[in-house]
N, C-alpha and C positions, 0 to 999 in steps of 0.2 A: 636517390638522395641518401649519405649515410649518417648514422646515428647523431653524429656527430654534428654535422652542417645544419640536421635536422632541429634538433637541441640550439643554435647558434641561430638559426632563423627564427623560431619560437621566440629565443630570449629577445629577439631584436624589431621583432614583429609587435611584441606585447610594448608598444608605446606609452601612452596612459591608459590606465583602468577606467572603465568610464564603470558607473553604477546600472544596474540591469533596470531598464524601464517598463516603470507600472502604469496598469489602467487606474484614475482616479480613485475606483473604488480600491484597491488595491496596495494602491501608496500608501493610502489615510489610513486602514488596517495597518502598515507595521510600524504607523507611529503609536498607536495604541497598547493601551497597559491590560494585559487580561487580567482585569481583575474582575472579582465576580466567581458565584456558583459553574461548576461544571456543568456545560451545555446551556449557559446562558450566554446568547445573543447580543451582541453591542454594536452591531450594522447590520443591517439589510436594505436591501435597495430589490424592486420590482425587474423582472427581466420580462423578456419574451420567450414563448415555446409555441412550437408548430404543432406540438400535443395537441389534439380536440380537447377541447371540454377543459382543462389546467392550465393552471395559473403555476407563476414560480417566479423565485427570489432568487438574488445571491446573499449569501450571509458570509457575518467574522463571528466566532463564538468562542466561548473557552472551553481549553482543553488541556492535560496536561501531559508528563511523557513517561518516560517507567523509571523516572526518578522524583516522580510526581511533582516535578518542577509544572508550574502553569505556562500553558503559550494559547499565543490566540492563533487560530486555525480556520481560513474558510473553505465554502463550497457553497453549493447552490440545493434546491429544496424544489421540488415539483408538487401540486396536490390539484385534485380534482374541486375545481369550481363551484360543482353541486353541494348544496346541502348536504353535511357527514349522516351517516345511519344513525340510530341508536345505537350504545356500547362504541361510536368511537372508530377510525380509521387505525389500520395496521399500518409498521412502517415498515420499510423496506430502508437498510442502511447500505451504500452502496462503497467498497472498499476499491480505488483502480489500482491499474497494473503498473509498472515502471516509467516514469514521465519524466525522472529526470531530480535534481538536487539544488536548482535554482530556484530565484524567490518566483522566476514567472513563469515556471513548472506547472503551476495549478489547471488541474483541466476546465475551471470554472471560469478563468482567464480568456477562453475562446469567446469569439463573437457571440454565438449562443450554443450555447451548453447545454442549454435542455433538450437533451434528443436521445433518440436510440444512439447504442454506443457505436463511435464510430474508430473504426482502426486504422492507423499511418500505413503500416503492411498491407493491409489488405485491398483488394481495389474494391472501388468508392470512398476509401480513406481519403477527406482532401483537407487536413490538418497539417499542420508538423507535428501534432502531438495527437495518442489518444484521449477522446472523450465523449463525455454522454454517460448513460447508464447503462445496461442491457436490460431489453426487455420492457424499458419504459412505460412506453406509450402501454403496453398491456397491462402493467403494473395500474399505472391510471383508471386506464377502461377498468379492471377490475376491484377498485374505490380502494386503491394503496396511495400512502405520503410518501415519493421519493425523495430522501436525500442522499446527498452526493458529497463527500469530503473529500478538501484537497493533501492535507494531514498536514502539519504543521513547517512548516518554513518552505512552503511554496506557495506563499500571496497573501503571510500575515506575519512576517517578520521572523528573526531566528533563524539557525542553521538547519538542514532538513536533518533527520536522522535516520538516513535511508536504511531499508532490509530491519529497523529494529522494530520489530512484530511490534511487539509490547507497547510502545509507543503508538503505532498508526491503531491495532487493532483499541486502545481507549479512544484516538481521533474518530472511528468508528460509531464507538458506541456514544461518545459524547455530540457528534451528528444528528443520534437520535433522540437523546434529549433536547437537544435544540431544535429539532422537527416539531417533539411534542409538544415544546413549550409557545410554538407560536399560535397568538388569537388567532381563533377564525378559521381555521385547518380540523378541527374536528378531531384530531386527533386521540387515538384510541391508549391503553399501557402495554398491548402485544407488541413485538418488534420480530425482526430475521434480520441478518447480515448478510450479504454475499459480496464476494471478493474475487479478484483473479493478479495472480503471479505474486507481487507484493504487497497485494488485495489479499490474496486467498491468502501467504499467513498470518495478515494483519486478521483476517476473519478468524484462521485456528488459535490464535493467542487470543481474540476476545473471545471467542469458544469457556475458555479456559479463564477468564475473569472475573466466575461468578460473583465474589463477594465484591469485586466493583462494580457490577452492574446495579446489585442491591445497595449501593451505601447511601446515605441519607445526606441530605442536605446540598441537592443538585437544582438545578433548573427547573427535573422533572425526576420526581421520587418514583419509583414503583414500576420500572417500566419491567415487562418480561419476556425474554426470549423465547420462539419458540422456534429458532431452526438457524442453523449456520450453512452458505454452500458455498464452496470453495473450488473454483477453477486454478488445478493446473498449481498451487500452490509452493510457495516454497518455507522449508524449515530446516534451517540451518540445525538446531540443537539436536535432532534424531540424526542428521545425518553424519554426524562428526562423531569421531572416534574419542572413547575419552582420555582424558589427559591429566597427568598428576602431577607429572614434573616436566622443566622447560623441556627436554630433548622429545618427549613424545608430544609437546604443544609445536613446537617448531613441525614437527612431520606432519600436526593436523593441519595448521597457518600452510604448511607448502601443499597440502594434496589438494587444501580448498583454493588455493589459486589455480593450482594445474587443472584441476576441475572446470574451472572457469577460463582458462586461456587456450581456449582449442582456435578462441580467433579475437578480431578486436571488440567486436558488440558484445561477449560474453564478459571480453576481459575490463570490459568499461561498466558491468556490473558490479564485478566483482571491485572493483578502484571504489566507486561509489558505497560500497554495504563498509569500507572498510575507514572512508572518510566519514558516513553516516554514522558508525560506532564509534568513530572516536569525538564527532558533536555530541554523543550521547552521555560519554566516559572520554571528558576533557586532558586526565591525567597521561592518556595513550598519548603515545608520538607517533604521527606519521611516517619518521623514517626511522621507525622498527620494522617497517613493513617495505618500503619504497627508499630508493635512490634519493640526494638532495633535487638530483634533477626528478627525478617523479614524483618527491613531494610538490615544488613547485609547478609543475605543470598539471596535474591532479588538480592541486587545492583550486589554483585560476581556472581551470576549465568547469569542474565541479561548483563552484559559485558561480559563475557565470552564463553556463548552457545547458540546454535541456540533454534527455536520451541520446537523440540521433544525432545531435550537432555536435554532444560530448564523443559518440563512438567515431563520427567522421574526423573529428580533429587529428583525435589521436592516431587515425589511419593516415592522414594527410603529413605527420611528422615524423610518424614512427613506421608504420608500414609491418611488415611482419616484425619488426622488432619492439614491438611492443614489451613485451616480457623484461626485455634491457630496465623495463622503469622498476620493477622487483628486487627489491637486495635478494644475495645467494642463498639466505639464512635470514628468517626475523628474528630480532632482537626481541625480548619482553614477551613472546611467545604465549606465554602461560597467563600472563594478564589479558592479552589478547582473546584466547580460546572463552575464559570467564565472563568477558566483558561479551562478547556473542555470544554465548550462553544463556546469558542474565537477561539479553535485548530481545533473546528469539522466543518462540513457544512453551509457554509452561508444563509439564508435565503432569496438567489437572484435568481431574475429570469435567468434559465438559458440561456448560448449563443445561444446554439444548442439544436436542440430535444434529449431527454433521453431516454432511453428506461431501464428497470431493469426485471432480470430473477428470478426467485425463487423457492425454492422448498417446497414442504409441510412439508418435515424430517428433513429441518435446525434445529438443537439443538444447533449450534456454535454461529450463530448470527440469532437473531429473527424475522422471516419475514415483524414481522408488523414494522420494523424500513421502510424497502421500500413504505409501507403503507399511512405512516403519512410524509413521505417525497413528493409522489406525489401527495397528497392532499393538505399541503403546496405551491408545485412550481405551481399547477395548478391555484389556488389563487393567483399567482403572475403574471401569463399567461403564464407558461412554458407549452410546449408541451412535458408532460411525459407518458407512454406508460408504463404499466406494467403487464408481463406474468406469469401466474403459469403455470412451467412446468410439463408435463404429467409422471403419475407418483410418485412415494412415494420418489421424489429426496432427498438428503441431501446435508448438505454444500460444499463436496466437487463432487458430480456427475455433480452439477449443470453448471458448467463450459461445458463440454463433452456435457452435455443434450441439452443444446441450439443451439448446433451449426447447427441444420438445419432453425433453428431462427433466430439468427443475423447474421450468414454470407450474406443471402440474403438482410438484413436490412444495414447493412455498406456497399455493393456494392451498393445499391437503393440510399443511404445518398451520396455516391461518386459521384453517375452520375447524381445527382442533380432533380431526380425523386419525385412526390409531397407525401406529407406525411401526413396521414389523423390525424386529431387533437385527442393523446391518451386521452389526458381530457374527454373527450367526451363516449371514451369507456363504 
């Protein structure tokens, strides 16, 4: 099929739009106003888990985004049914990986959600989406509060703002006030985040959030970090060269596409982080970056469909010609690089110590972005800790690979055990 014919079927295929259909709980969320304290709750509903011994919800809660606009956001919340200890349960705030920019993206959206995390790639994935948490059920047995957020405009209204750290990593941390604020849960004021892919920067930007973490007047005051861990993560601001004027922002805006277009799954990330930044920073146009025909086909696919359904379309119409959707040269260039800049990872020391997993076979997101992140934060006096896992891992085994690594590392971070300085490593 050429470019051409392909373009001319697409335009002719796209009939009426019909609106993306939600599960009840899910609808009634994005007619809802978040209004309300951050991390405060205004739906939950009872689910099921095959967890022993846990009970779990799905929730809508507020949250808002790194233009501290308010949106409502949900996901689901696991806790162990027992009686809490004294002093209170830890939480475990769980950031996922790439799901996609539609409202029915949320991985909380599955039939049941509360499981070990399950992956699309991998076999046993029997999803079209990933979901779960990793590590769950252990999490539980070991008297932790999972929750799980789906980050805002995937199953509580609003546009998503894909890849903007900043944004998922407060959806994040505002999960875990809304864990801690629910009766009955036991709930302790320790927390950890873990993340992977556009989890894991959402985790290095809440890293990096301290004086949000601290601010007063939420759902739940006081909560405190004691550990970030980040699979596989990505951070656009270390990796990008910098930029002062348009012609060196044009060559960052072209190297991070060519970076991203070795094929169509990378190249329909890269479409998605650049629609999500411009929901973010409304003033961006689209076809600074994109053709009229690839704004058009983007914006409908990117509303519309999740991860695998957005990279198969685009393979279905365009085929190796994907790239055809990219102007020669973006326009506005410089406002671009800014606006990614502002959305991605702060360069603050973080709250809590980090830790970051990776594999040698990531071809999805580039190892060395962890790289020049914990050589950053360690120049700031962050204690960041980073592992290559054993193994020709890839971006999506890395999650599975770790876990006889960080499970012991978040129980050690819990119990408030000392932590030898990864700088240093």
């Amino acid at each position: 099929m050429t470019l051409a014919l392909g373009a001319a079927v697409f335009a002719s295929a796209g009939l009426a739009r019909a609106e993306v259909s939600l599960p009840p709980f899910y609808d009634a969320a994005t007619k809802m106003t978040p209004d309300g304290k951050l991390g405060q709750i205004l739906k939950s509903e009872e689910i099921a888990t095959p967890i022993a011994g846990a009970r779990a919800w799905r929730i809508a809660y507020v949250s808002d985004d790194v233009n501290g606009h308010k949106t409502l956001v949900t996901g689901f919340v696991v806790a162990p049914a027992a009686p809490a200890p004294a002093g209170g349960r830890p939480i475990v705030s769980w950031a996922h990986g790439t799901t996609g920019t539609a409202q029915n993206c949320g991985p909380s959206q599955v039939e049941n959600p509360a499981v070990d995390l399950n992956e699309y790639f991998l076999i046993g994935g029997n999803s079209w989406t990933d979901y779960g948490a990793p590590s769950l059920a252990t999490f539980v047995r070991d008297g932790y509060i999972v929750v799980a957020t789906d980050y805002q405009g995937l199953g509580g209204g609003g546009r998503h703002q894909y890849a903007v750290a900043q944004t998922q990593g407060r959806d994040a941390i505002n999960a875990a006030r809304a864990a801690a604020s629910m009766p009955g849960l036991g709930a302790g004021k320790t927390f950890l985040i873990d993340g992977w892919s556009q989890g894991g920067g959402a985790t290095l930007a809440a890293a990096s959030l301290g004086e949000y973490i601290s601010q007063k007047g939420t759902a739940t005051d006081g909560l405190q970090p004691v550990g970030f861990v980040a699979f596989a993560p990505d951070d656009i601001a270390v990796a990008m060269p910098p930029a002062t004027d348009e012609m060196s922002a044009e060559k960052a805006v072209g190297g991070l596409a060519s970076s991203f277009g070795d094929n169509v799954f990378n190249f329909g990330h890269f479409a998605m982080a650049m629609w999500g930044t411009q929901a973010a920073y409304p003033d961006l146009k689209l076809d600074d970056v994109f053709t009229s025909d690839g704004v058009n086909t983007i914006d409908e696919i990117a509303s519309d469909k999740c991860m695998h359904a957005f990279a198969d379309t685009l393979n279905y119409y365009y085929a190796a010609n994907f790239k055809s959707l990219l102007r020669p040269t973006a326009n506005n260039a410089l406002a671009w690089m800014k606006a990614l800049l502002a959305g991605s990872v702060p360069a603050v020391k973080p709250a809590a110590p980090v830790i970051i997993f990776w594999g040698t076979a990531d071809t999805v997101v580039p190892p060395v972005m962890g790289e020049l992140y914990r050589t950053q934060e360690c120049k700031l006096g962050g204690n960041v800790t980073r592992v290559q896992l054993p193994g020709a891992q890839t971006h999506f085994s890395t999650p599975g690979a770790a876990i006889p690594y960080y499970v012991p590392w978040v129980e050690d971070r819990f119990a408030g055990k000392p932590l030898a300085d990864g700088c240093s490593a």
